[in-house]
PDBQT receptor file of N, H, CA, C and O in Angstrom, charges set to zero:
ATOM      1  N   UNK A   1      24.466-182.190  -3.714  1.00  0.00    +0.000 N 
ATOM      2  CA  UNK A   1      23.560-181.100  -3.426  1.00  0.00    +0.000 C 
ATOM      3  C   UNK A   1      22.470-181.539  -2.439  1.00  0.00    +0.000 C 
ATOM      4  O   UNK A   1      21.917-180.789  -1.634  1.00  0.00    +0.000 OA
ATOM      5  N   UNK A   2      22.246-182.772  -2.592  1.00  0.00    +0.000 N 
ATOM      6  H   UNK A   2      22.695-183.381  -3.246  1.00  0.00    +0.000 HD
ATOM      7  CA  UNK A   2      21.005-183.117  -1.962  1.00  0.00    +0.000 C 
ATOM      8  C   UNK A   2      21.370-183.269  -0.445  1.00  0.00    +0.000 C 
ATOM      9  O   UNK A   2      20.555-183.159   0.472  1.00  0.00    +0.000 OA
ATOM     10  N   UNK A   3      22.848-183.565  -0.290  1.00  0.00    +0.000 N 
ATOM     11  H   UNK A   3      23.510-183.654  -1.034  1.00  0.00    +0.000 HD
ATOM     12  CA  UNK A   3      23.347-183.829   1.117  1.00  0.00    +0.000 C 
ATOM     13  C   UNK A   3      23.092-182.441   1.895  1.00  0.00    +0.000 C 
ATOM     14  O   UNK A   3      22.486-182.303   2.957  1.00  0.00    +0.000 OA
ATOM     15  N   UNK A   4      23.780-181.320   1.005  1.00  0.00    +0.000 N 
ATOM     16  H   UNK A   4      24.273-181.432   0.142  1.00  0.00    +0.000 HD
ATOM     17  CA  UNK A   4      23.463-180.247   1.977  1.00  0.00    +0.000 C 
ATOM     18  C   UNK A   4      22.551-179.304   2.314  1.00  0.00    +0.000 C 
ATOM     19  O   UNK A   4      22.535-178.401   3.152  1.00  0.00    +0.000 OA
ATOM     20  N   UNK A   5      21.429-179.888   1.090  1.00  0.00    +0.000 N 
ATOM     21  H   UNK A   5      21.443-180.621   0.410  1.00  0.00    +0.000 HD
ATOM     22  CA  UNK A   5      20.092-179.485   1.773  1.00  0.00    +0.000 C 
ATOM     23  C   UNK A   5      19.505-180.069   2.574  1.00  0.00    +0.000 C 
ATOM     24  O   UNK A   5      18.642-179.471   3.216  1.00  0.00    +0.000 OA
ATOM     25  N   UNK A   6      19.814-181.659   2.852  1.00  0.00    +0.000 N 
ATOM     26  H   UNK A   6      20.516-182.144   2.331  1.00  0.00    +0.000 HD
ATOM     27  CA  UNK A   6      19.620-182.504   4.516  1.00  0.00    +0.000 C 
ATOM     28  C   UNK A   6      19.945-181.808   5.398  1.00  0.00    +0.000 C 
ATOM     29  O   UNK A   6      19.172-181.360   6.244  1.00  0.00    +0.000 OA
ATOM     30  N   UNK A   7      21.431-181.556   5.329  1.00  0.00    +0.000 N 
ATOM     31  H   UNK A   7      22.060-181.920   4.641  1.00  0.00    +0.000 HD
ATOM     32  CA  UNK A   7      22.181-180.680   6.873  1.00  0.00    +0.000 C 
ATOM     33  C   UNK A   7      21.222-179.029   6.544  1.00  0.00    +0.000 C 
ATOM     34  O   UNK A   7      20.023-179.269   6.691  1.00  0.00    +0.000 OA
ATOM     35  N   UNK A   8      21.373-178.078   6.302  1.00  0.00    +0.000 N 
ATOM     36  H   UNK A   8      22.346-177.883   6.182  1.00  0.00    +0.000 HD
ATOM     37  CA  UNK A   8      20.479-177.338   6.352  1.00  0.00    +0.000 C 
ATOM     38  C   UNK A   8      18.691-177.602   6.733  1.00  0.00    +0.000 C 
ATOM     39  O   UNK A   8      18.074-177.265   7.743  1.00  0.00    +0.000 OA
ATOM     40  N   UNK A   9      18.451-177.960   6.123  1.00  0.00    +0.000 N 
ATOM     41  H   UNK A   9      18.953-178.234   5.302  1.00  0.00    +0.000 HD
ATOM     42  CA  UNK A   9      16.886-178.989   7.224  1.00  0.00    +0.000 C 
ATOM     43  C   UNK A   9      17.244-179.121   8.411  1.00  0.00    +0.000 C 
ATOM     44  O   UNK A   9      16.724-178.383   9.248  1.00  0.00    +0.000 OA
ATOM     45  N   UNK A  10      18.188-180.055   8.798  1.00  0.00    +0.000 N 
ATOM     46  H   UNK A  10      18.611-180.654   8.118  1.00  0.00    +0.000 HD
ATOM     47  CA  UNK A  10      18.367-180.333   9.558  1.00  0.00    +0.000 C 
ATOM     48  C   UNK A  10      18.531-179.128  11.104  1.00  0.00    +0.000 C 
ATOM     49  O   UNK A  10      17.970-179.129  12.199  1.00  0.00    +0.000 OA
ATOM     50  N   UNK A  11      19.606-178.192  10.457  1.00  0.00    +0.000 N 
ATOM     51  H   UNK A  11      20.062-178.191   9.567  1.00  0.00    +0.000 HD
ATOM     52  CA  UNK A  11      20.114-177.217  10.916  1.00  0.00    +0.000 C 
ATOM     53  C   UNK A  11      18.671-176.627  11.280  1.00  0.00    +0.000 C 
ATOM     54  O   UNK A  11      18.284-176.905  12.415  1.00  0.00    +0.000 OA
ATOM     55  N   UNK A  12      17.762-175.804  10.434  1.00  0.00    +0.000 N 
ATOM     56  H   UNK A  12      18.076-175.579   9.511  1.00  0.00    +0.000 HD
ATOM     57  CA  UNK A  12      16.827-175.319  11.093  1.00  0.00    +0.000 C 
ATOM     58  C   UNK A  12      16.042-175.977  11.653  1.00  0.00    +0.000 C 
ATOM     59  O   UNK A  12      15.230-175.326  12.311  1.00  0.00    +0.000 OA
ATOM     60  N   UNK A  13      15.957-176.812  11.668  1.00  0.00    +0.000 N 
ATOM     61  H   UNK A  13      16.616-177.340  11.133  1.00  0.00    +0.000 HD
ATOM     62  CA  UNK A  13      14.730-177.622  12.553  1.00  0.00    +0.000 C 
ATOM     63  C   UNK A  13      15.527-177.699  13.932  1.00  0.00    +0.000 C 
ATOM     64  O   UNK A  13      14.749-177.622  14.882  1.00  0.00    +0.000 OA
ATOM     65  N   UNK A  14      16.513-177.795  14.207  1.00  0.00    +0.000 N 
ATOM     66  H   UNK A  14      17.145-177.857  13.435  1.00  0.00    +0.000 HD
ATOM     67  CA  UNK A  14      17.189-177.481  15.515  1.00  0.00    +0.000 C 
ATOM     68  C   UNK A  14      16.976-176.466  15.928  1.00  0.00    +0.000 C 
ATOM     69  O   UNK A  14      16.316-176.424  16.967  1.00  0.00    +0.000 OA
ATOM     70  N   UNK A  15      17.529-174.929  15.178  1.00  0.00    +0.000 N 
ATOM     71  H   UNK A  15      18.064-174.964  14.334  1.00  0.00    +0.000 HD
ATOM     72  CA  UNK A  15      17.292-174.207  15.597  1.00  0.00    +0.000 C 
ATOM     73  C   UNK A  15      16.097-173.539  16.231  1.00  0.00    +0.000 C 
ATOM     74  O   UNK A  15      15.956-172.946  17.301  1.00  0.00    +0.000 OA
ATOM     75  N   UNK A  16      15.150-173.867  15.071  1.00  0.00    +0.000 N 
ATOM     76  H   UNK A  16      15.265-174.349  14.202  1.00  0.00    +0.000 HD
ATOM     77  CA  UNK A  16      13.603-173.813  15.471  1.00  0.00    +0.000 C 
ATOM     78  C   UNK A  16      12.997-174.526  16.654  1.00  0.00    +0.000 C 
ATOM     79  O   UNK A  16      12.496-173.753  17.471  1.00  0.00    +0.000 OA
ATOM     80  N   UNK A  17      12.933-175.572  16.894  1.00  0.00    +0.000 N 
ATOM     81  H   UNK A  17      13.340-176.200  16.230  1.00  0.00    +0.000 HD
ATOM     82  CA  UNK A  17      13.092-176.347  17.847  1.00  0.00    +0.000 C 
ATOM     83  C   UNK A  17      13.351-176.101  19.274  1.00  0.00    +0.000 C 
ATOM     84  O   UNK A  17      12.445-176.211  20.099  1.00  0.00    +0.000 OA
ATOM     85  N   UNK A  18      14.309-175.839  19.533  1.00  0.00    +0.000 N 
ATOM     86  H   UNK A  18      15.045-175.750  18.863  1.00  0.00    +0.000 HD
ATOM     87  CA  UNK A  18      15.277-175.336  21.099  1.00  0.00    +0.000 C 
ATOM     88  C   UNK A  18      14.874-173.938  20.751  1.00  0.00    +0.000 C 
ATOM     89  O   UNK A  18      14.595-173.332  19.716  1.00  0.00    +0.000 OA
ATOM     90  N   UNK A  19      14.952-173.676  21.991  1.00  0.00    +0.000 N 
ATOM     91  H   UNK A  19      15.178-174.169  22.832  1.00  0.00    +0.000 HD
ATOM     92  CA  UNK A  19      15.402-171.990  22.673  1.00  0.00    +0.000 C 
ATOM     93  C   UNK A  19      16.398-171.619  23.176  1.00  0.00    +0.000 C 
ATOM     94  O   UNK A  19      16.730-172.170  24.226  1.00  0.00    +0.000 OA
ATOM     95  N   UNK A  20      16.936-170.939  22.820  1.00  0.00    +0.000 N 
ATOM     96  H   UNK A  20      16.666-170.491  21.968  1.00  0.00    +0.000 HD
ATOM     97  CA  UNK A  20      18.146-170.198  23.068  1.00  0.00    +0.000 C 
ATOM     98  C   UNK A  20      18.696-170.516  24.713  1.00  0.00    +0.000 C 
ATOM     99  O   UNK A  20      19.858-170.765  25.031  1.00  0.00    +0.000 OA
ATOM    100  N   UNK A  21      17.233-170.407  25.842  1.00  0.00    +0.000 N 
ATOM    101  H   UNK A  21      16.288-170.205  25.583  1.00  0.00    +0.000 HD
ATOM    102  CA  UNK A  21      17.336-170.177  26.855  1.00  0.00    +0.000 C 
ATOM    103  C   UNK A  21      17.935-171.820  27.217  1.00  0.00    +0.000 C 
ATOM    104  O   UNK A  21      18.892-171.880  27.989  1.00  0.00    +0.000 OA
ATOM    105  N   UNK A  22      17.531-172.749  26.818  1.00  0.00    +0.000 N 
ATOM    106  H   UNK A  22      16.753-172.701  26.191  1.00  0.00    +0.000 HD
ATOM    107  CA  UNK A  22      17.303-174.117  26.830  1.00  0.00    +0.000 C 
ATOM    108  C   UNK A  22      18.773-174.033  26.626  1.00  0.00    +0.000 C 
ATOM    109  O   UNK A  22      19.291-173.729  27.700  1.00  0.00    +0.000 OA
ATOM    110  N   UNK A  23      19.531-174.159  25.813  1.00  0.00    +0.000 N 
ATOM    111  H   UNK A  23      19.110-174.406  24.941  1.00  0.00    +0.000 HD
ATOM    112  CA  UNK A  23      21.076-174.321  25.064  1.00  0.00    +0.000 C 
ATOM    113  C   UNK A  23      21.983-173.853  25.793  1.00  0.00    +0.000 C 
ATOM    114  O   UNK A  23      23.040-174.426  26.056  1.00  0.00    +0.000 OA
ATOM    115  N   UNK A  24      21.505-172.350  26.323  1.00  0.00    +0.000 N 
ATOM    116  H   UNK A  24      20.646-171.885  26.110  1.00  0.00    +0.000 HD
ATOM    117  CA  UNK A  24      22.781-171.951  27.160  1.00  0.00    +0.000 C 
ATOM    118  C   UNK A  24      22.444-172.984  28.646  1.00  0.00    +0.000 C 
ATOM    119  O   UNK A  24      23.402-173.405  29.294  1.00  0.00    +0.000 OA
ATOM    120  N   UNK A  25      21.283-173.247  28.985  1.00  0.00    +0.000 N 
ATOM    121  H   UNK A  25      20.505-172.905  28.459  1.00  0.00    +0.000 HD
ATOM    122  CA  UNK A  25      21.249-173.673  30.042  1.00  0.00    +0.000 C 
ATOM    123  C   UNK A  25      21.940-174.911  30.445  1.00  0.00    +0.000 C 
ATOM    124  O   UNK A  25      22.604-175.228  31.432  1.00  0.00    +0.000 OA
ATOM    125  N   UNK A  26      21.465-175.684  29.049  1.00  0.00    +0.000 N 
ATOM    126  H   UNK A  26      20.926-175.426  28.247  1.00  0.00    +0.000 HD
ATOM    127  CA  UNK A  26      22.510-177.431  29.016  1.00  0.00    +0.000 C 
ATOM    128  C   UNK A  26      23.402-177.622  29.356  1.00  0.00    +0.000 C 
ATOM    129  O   UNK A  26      23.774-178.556  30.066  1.00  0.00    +0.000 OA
ATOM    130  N   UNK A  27      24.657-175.747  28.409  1.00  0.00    +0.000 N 
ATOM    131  H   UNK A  27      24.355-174.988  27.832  1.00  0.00    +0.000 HD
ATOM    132  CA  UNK A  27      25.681-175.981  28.325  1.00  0.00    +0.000 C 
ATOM    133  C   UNK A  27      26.114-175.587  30.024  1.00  0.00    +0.000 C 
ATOM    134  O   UNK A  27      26.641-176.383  30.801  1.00  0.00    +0.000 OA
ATOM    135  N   UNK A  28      25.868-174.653  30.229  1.00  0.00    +0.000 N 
ATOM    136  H   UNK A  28      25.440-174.006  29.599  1.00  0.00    +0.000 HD
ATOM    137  CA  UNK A  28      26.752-174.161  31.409  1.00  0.00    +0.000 C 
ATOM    138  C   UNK A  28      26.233-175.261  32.697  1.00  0.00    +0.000 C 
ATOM    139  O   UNK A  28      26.852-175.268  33.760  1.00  0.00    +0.000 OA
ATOM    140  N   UNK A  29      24.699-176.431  32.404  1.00  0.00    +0.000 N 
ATOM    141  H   UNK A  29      24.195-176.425  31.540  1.00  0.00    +0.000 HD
ATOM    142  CA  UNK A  29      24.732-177.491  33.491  1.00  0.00    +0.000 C 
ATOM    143  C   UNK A  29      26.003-178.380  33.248  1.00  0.00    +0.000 C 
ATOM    144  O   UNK A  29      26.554-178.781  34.273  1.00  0.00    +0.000 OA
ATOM    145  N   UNK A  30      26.622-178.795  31.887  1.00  0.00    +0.000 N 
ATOM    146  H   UNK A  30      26.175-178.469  31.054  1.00  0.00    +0.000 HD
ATOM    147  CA  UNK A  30      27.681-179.511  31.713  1.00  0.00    +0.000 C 
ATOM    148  C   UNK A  30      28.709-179.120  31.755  1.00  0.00    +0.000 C 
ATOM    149  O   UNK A  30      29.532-180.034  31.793  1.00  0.00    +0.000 OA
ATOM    150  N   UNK A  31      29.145-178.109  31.769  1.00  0.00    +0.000 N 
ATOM    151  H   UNK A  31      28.476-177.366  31.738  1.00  0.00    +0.000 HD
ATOM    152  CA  UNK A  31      30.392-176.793  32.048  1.00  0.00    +0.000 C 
ATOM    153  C   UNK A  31      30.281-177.482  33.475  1.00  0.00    +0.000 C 
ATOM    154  O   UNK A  31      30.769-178.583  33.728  1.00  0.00    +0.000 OA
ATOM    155  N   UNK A  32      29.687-176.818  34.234  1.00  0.00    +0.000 N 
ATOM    156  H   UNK A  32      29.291-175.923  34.029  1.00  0.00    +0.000 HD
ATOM    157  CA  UNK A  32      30.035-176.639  35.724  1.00  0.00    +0.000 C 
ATOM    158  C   UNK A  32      30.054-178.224  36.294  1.00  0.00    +0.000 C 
ATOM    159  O   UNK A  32      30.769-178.568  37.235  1.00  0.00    +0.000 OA
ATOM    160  N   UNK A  33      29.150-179.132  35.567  1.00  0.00    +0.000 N 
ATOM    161  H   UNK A  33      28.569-178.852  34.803  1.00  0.00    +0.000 HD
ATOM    162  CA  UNK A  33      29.485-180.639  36.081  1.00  0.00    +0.000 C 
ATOM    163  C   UNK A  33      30.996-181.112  35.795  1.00  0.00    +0.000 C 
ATOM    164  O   UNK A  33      31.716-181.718  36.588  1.00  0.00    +0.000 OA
ATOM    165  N   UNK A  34      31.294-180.735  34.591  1.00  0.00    +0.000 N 
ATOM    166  H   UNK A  34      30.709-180.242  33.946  1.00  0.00    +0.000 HD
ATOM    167  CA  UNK A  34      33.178-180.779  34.427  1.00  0.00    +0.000 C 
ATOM    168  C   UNK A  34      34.210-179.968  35.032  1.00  0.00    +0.000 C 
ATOM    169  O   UNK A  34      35.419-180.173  35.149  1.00  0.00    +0.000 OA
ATOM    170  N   UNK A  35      33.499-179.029  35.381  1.00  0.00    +0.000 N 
ATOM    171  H   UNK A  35      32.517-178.863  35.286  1.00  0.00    +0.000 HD
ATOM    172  CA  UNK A  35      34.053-177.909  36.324  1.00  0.00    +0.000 C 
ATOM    173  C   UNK A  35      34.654-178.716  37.445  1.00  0.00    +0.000 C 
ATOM    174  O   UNK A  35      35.797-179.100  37.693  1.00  0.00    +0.000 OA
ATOM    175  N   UNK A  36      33.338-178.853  38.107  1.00  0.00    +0.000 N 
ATOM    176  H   UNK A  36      32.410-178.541  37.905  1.00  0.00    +0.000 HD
ATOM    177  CA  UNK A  36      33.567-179.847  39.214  1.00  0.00    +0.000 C 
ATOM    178  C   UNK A  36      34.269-180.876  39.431  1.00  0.00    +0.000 C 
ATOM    179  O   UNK A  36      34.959-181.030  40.438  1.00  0.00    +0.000 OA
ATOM    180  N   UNK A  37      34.158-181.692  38.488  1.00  0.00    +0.000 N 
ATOM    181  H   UNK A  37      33.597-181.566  37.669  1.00  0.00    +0.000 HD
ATOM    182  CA  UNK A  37      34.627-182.928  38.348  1.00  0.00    +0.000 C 
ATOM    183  C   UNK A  37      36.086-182.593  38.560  1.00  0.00    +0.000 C 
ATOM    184  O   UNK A  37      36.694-182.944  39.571  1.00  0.00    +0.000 OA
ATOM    185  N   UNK A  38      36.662-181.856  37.506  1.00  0.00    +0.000 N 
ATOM    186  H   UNK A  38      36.167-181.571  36.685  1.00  0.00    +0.000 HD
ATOM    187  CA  UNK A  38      38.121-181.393  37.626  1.00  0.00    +0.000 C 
ATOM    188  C   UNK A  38      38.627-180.881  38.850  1.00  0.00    +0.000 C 
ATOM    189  O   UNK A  38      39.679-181.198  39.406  1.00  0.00    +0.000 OA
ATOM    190  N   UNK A  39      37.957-180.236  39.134  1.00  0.00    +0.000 N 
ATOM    191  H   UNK A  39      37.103-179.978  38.682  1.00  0.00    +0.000 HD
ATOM    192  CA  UNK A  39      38.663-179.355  40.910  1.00  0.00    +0.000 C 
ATOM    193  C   UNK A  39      38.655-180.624  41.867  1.00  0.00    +0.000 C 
ATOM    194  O   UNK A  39      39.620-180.510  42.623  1.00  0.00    +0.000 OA
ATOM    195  N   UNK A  40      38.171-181.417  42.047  1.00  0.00    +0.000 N 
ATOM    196  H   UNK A  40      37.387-181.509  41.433  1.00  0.00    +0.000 HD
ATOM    197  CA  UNK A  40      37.989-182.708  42.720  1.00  0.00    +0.000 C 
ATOM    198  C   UNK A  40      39.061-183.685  42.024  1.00  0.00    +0.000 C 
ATOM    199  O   UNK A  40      39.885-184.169  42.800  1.00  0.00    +0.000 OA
ATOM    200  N   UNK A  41      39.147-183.986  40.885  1.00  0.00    +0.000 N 
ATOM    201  H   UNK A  41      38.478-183.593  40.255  1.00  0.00    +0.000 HD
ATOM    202  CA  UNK A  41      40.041-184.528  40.251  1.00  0.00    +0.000 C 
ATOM    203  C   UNK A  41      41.841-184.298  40.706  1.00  0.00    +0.000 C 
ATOM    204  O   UNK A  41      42.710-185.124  40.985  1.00  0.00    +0.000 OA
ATOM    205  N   UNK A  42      41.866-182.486  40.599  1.00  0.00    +0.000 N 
ATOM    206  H   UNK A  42      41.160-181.815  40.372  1.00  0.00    +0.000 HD
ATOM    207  CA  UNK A  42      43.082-181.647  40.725  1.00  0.00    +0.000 C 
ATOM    208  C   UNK A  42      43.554-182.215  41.958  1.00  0.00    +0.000 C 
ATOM    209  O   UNK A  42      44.659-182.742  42.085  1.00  0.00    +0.000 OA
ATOM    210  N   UNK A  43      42.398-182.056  43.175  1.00  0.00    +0.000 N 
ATOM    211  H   UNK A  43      41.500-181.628  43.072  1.00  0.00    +0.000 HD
ATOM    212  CA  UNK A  43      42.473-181.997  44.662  1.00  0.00    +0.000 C 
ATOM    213  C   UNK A  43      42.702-183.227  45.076  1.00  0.00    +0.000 C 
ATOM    214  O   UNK A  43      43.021-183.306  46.262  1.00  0.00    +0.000 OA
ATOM    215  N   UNK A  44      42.619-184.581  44.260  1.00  0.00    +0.000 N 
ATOM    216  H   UNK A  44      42.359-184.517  43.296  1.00  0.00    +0.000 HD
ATOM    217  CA  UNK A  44      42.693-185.725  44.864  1.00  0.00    +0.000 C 
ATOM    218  C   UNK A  44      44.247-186.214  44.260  1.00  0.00    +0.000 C 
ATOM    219  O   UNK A  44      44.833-187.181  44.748  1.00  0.00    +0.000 OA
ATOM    220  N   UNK A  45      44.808-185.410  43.143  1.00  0.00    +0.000 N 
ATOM    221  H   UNK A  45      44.332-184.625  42.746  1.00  0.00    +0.000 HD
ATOM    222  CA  UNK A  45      46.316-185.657  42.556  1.00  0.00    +0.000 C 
ATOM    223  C   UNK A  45      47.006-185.104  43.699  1.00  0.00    +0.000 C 
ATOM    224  O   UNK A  45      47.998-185.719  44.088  1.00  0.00    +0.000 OA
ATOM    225  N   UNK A  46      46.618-183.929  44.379  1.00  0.00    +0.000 N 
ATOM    226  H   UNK A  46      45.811-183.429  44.064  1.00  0.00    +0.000 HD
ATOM    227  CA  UNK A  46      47.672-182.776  44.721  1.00  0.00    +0.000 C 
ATOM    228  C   UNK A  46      47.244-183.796  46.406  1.00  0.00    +0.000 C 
ATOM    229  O   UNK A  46      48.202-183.367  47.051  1.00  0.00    +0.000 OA
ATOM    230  N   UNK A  47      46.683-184.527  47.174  1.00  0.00    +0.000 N 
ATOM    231  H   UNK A  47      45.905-184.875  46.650  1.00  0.00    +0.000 HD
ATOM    232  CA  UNK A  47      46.769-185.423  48.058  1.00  0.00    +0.000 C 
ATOM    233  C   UNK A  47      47.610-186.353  48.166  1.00  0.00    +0.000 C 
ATOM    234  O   UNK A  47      48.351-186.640  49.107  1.00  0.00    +0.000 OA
ATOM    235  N   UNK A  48      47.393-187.101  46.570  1.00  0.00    +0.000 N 
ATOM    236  H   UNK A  48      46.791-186.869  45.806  1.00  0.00    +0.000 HD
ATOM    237  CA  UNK A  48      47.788-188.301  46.266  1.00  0.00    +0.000 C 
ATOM    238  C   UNK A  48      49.904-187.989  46.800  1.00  0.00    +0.000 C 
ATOM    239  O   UNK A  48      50.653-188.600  47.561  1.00  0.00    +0.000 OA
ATOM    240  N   UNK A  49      50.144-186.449  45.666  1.00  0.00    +0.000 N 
ATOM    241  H   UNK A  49      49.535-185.952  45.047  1.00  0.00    +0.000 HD
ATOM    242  CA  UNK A  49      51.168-186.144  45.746  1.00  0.00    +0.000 C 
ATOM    243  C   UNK A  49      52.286-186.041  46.770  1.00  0.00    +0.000 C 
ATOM    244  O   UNK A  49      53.446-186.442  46.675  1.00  0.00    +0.000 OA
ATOM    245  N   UNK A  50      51.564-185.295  47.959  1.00  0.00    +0.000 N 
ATOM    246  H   UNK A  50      50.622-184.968  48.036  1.00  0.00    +0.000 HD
ATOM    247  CA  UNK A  50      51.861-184.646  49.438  1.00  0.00    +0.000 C 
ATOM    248  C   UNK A  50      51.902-186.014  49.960  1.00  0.00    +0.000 C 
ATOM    249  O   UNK A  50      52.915-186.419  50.529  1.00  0.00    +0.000 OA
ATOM    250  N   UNK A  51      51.052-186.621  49.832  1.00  0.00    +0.000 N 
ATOM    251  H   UNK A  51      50.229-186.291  49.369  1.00  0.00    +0.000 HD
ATOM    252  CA  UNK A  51      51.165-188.062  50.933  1.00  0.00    +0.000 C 
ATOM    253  C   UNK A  51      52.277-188.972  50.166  1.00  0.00    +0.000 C 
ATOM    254  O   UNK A  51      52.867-189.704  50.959  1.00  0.00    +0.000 OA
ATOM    255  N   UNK A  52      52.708-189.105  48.804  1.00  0.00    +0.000 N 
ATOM    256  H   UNK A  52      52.228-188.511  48.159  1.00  0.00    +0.000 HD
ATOM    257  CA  UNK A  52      54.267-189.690  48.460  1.00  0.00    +0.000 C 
ATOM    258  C   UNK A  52      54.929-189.015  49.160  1.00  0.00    +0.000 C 
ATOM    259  O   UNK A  52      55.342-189.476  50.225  1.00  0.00    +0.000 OA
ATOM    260  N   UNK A  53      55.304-187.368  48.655  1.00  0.00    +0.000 N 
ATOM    261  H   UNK A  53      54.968-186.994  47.790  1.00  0.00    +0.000 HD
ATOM    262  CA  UNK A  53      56.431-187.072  48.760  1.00  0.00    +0.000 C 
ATOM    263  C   UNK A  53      56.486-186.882  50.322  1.00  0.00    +0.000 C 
ATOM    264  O   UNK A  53      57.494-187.428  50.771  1.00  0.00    +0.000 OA
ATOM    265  N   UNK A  54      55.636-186.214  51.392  1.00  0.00    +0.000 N 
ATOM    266  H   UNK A  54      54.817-185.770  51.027  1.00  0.00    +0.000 HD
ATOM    267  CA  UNK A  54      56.199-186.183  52.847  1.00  0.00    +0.000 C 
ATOM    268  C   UNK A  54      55.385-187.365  53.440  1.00  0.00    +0.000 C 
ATOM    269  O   UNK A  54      55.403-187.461  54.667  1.00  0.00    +0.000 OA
ATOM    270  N   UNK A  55      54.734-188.200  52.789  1.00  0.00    +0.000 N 
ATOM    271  H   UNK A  55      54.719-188.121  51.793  1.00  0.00    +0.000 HD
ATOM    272  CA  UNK A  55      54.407-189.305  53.855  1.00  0.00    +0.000 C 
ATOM    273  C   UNK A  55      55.708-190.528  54.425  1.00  0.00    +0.000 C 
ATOM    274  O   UNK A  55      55.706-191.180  55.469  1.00  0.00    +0.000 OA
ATOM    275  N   UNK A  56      56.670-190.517  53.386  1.00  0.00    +0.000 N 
ATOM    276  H   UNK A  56      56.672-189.987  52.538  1.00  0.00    +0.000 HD
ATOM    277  CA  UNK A  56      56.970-191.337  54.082  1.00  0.00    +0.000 C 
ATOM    278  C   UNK A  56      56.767-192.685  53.701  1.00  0.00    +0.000 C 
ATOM    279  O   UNK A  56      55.753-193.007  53.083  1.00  0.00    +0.000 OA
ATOM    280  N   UNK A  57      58.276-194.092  54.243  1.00  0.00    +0.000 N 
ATOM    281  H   UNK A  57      59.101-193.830  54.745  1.00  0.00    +0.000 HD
ATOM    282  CA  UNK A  57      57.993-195.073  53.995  1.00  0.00    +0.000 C 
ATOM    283  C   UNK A  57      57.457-195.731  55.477  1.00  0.00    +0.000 C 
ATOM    284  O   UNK A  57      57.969-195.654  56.594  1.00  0.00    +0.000 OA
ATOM    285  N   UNK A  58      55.925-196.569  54.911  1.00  0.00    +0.000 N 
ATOM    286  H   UNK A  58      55.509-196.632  54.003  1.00  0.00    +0.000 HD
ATOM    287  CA  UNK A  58      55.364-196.410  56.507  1.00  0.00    +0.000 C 
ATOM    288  C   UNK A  58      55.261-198.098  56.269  1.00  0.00    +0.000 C 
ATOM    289  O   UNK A  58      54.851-198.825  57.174  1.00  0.00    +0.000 OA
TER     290      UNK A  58
């Protein structure tokens, strides 16, 4: 019992704490940094790919 009145404490004092505005903001700065990361990621496979298959033994 005593554990899950820790996590509840816990829980509101987070909530209380942050603003709503703050949380979405974090998330969608780390969304779009993985965003990124991936489209750059995608774009450097789909290079990697094209330059095996029509580059050629050079």
């Amino acid at each position: 019992m005593q554990k899950i009145a820790t996590r509840i404490l816990l829980l509101l004092t987070v909530l209380f704490t942050f603003t709503s505005c703050e949380i979405v903001g974090g998330i969608f700065k780390a969304g779009m940094g993985v965003g990124i990361f991936i489209v750059i990621a995608i774009i450097g496979v789909l290079i990697f790919a094209f330059s095996k298959l029509f580059g050629g033994n050079k």
